[in-house]
Kinemage of the C-alpha trace (Angstrom):
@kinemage 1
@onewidth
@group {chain A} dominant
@subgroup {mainchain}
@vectorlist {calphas} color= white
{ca unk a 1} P 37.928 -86.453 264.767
{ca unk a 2} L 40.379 -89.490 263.351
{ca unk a 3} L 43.115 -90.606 265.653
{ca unk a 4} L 45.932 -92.383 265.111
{ca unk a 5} L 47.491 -94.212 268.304
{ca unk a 6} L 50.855 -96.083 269.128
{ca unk a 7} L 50.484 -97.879 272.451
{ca unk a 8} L 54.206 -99.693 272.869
{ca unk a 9} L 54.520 -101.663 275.873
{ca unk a 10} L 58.016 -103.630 276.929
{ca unk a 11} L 59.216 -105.626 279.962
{ca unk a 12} L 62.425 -106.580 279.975
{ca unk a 13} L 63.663 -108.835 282.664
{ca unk a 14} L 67.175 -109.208 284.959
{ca unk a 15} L 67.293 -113.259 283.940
{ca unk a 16} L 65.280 -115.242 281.459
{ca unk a 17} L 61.668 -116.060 282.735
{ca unk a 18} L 60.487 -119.493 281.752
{ca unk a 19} L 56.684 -119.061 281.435
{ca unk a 20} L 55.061 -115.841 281.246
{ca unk a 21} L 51.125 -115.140 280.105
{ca unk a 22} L 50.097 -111.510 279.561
{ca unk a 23} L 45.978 -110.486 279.196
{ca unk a 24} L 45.977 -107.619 277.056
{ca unk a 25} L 42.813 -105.268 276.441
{ca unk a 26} L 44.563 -103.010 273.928
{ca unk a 27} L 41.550 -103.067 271.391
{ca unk a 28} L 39.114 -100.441 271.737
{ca unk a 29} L 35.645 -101.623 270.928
{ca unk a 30} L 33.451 -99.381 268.499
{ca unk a 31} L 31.142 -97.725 271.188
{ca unk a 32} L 28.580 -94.811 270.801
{ca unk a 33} L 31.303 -92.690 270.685
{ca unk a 34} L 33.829 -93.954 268.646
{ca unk a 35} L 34.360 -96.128 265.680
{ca unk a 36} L 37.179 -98.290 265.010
{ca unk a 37} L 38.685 -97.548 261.150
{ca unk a 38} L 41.870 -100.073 261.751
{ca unk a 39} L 43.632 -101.998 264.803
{ca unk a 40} L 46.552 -104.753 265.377
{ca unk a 41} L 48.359 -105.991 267.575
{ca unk a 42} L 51.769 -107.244 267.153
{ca unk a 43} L 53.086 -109.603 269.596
{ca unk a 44} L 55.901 -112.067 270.042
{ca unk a 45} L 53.431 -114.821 269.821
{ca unk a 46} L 50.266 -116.224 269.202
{ca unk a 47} L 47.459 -115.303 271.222
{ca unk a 48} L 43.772 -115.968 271.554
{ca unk a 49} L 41.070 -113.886 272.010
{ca unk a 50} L 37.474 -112.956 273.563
{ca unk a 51} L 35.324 -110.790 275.193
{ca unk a 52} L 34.600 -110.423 278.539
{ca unk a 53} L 31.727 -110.267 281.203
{ca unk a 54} L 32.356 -106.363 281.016
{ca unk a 55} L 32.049 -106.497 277.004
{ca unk a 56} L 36.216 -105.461 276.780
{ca unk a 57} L 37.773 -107.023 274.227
{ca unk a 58} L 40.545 -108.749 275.622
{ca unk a 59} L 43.986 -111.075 274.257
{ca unk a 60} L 45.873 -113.614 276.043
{ca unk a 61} L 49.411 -114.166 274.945
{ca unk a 62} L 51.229 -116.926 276.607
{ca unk a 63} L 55.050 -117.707 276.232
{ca unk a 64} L 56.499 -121.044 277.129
{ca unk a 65} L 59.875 -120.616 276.187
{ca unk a 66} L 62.573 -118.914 277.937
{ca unk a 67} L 62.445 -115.116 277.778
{ca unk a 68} L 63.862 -111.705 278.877
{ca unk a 69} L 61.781 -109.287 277.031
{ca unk a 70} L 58.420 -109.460 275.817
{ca unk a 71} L 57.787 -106.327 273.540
{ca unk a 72} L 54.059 -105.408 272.408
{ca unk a 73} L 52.577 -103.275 269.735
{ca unk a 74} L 49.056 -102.340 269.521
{ca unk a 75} L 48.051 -99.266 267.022
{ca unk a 76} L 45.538 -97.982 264.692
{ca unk a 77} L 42.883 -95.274 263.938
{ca unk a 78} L 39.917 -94.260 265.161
{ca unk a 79} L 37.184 -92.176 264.563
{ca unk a 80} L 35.291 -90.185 268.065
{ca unk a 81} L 32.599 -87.975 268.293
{ca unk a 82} L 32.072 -84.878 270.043
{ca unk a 83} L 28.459 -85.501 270.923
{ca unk a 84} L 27.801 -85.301 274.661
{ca unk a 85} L 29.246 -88.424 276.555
{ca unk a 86} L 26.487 -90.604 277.362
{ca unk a 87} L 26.830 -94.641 276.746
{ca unk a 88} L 24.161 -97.347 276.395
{ca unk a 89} L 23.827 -99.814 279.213
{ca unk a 90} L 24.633 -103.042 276.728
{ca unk a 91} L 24.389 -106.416 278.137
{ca unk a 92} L 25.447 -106.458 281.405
{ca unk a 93} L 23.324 -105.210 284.428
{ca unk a 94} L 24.528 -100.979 285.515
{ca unk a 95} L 23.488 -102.431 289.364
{ca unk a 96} L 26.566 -104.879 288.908
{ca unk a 97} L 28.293 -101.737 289.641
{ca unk a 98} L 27.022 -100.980 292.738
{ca unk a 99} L 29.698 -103.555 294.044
{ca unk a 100} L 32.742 -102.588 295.668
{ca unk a 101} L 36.133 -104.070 295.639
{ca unk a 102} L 39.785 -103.718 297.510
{ca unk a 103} L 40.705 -100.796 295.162
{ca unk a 104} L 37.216 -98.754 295.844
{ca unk a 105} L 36.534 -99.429 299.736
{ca unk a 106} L 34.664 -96.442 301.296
{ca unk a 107} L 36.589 -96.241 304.714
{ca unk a 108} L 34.867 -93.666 307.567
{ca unk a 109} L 36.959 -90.871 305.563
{ca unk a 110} L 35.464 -90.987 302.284
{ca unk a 111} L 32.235 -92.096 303.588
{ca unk a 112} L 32.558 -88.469 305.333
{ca unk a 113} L 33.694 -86.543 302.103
{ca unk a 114} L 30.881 -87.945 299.999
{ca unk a 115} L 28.000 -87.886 301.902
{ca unk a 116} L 27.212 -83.621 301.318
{ca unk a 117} L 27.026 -84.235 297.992
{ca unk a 118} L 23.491 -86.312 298.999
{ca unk a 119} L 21.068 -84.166 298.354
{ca unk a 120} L 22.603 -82.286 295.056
{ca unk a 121} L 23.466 -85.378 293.432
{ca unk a 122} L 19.148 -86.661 294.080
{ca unk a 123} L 18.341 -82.829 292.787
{ca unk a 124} L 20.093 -83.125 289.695
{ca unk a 125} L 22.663 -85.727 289.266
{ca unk a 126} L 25.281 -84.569 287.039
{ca unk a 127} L 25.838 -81.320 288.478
{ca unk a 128} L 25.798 -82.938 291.773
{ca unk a 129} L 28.472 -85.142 290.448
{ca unk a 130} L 30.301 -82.671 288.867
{ca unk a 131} L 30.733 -80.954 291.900
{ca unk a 132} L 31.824 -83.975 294.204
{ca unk a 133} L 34.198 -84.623 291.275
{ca unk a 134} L 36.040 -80.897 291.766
{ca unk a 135} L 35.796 -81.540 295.602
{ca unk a 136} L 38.146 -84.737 294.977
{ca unk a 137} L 40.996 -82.461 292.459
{ca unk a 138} L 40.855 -80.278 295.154
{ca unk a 139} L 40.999 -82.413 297.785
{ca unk a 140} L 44.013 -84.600 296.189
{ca unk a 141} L 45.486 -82.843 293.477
{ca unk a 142} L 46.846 -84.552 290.625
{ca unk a 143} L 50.506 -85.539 291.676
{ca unk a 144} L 52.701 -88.774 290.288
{ca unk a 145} L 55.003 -90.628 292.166
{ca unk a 146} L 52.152 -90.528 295.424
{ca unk a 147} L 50.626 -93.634 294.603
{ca unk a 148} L 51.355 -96.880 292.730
{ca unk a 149} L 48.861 -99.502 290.517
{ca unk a 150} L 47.276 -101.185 293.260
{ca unk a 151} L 47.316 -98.164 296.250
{ca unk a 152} L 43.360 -98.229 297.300
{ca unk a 153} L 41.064 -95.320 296.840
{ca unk a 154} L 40.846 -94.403 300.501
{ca unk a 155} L 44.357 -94.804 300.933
{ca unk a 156} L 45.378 -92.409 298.200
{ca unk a 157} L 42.727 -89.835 299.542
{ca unk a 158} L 44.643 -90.066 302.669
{ca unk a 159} L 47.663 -88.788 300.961
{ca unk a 160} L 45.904 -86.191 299.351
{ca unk a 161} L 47.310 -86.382 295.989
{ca unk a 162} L 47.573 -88.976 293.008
{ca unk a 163} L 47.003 -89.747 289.451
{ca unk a 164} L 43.966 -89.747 287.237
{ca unk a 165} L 43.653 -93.692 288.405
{ca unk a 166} L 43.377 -92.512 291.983
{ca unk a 167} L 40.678 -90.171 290.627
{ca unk a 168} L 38.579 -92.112 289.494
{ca unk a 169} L 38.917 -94.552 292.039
{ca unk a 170} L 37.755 -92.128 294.517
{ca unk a 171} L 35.396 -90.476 292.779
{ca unk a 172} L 33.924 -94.327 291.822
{ca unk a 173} L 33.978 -95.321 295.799
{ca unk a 174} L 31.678 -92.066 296.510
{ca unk a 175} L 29.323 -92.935 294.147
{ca unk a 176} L 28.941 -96.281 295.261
{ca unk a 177} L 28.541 -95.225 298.782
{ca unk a 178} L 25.758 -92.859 297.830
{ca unk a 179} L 23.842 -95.853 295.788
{ca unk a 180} L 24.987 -94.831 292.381
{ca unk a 181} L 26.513 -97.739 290.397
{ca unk a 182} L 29.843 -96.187 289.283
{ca unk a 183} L 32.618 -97.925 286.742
{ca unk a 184} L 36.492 -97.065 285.693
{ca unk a 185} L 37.560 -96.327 282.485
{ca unk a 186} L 40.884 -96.821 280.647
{ca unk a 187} L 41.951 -95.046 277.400
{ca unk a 188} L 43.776 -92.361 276.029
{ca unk a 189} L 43.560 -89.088 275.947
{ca unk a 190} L 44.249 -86.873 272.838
{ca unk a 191} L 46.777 -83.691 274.655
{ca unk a 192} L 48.841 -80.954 273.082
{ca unk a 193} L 51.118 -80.867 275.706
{ca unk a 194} L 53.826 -83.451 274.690
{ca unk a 195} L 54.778 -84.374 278.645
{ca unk a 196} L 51.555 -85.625 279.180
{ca unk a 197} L 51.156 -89.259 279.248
{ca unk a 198} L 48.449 -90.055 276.612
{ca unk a 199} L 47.422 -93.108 278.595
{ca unk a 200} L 44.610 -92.232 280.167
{ca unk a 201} L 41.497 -92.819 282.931
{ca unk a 202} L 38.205 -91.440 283.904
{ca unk a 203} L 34.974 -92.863 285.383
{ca unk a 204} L 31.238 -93.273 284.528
{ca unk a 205} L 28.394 -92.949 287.025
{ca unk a 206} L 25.040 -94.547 285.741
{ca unk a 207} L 21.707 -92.052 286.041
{ca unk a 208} L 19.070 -91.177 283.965
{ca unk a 209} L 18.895 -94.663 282.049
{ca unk a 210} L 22.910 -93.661 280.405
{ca unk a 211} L 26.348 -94.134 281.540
{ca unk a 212} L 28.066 -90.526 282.009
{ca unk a 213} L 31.615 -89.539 281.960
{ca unk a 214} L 33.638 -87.800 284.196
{ca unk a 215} L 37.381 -86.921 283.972
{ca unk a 216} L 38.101 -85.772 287.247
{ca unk a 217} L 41.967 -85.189 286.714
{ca unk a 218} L 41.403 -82.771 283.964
{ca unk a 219} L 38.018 -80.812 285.264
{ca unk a 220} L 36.328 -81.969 282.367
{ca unk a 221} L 33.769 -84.334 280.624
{ca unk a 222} L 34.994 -86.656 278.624
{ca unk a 223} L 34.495 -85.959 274.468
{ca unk a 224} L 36.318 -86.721 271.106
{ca unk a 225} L 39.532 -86.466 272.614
{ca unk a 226} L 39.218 -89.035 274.932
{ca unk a 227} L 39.600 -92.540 273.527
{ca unk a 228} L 37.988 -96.014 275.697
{ca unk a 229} L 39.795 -99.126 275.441
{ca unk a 230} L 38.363 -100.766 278.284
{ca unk a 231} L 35.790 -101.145 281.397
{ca unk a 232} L 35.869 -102.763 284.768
{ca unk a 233} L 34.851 -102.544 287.902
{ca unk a 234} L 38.293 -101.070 288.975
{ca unk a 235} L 41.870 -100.517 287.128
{ca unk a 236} L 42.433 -104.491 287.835
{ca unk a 237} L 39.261 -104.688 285.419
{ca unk a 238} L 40.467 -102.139 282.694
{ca unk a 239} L 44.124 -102.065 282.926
{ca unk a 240} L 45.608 -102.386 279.175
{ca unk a 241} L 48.284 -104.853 280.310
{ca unk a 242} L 48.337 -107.327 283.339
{ca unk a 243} L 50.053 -110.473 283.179
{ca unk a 244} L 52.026 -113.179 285.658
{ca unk a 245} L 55.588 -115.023 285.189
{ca unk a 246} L 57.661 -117.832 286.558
{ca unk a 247} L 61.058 -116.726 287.094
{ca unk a 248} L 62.674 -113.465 285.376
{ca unk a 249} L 64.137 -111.948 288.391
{ca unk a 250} L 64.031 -108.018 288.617
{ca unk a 251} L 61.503 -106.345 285.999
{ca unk a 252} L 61.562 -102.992 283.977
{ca unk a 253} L 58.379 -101.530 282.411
{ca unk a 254} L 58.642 -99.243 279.741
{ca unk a 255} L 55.531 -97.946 278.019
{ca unk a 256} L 54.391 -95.166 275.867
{ca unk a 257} L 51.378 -94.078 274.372
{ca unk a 258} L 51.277 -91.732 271.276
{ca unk a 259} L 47.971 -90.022 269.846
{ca unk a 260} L 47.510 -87.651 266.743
{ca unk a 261} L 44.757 -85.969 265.176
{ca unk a 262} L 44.943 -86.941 261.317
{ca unk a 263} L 41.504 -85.843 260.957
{ca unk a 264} L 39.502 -82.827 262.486
């Protein structure tokens, strides 16, 4: 199907900030599963541009000047495919994913949790995953307000609730733990239900020589109505919009994501 996405993102701040530099990875790359038909970004600046070690496509805008809002813009169409969601390796090494950071931490817990899943996961791995990945909804159903950007996966397990970002977290610690290399996923996520936020996050666990998704927060695997942006070892990895600023004071965050099909 063809998609057309709005992705508006705007800080505004309490005083002016003098120096503020934003990485962006709002451009989705053209991947087995999608295609890219048109993208821009407008921004209130110049910025340059690259790739990264996790093949992202990513934007750094820097402003010098004193400002209290920075507003950005990225949109376009694209083009997915409903054929089942499995991804090449490209250039970069699946085991690199083995490695665990602050956000995906196995504590005794998890470590617990995972470890049934063993033996059906060696059987046949993606109904063994698929089953560890409805033991974590179950376990900590999809709330908001339970966790924030940075709350660690064993930490929002604890709570027993959280967002898709918590999901995946979770899900990506247990897969670690039991030796398979694991990464998070950031896109959107086409939804009729117009409450939904279309900004959007899953995981992929590497097996049988392919990278396969898993949408834990929605019971489902991912297909043409989920749209990547970006890859990482955690949401600090893949997150569309991270930046840093010298003065500014008190922040607000507004964002909003909009998808339509244009195209069946």
């Amino acid at each position: 199907m063809k998609l057309e996405i709005r992705h508006e993102t705007v800080y505004r701040y309490d005083v002016h900030a003098h120096h503020s530099t934003q990485y962006l990875r709002l451009t989705p790359p053209s991947t087995d599963h999608q295609r890219v038909v048109e993208w821009q970004l407008n921004l209130p600046g110049k910025a340059s541009s690259g790739v990264d070690a996790f093949g992202n496509i990513f934007h750094v805008l820097t402003l010098d000047h004193p400002h209290d809002e920075i507003h950005l813009i990225a949109c376009g169409v694209v083009e997915t495919t409903d054929q089942p969601w499995q991804q090449s390796a490209g250039l970069l090494s699946p085991l690199v994913f083995l490695r665990t950071t602050p956000l995906t931490e196995c504590d005794h817990a998890l470590r617990q949790f995972a470890q049934p899943f063993a033996a059906a996961i060696a059987t046949d791995p993606t109904t063994g995953l698929q089953q560890l990945a409805a033991a974590i909804l179950d376990a900590m159903p999809y709330r908001k307000g339970e966790t924030v950007s940075d709350t660690p996966a064993a930490m929002a397990f604890a709570q027993g609730a959280g967002v898709c970002q918590d999901h995946s977290h979770v899900f990506i610690a247990c897969c670690r733990h039991l030796g398979i290399p694991a990464r998070y996923v950031s896109g959107y996520l086409v939804t009729d239900d117009e409450g939904h936020v279309a900004s959007h996050a899953w995981a992929e666990a590497w097996f049988a020589e392919a990278w396969h998704g898993f949408d834990i927060s929605n019971a489902m695997t991912p297909d043409g109505h989920h749209l990547t942006l970006a890859v990482g070892l955690d949401y600090l990895d893949a997150c569309p919009v991270r930046g840093v600023r010298h003065g500014g004071g008190g922040e607000e965050l507004h964002a909003r994501a909009e998808i339509r099909v244009i195209e069946e």
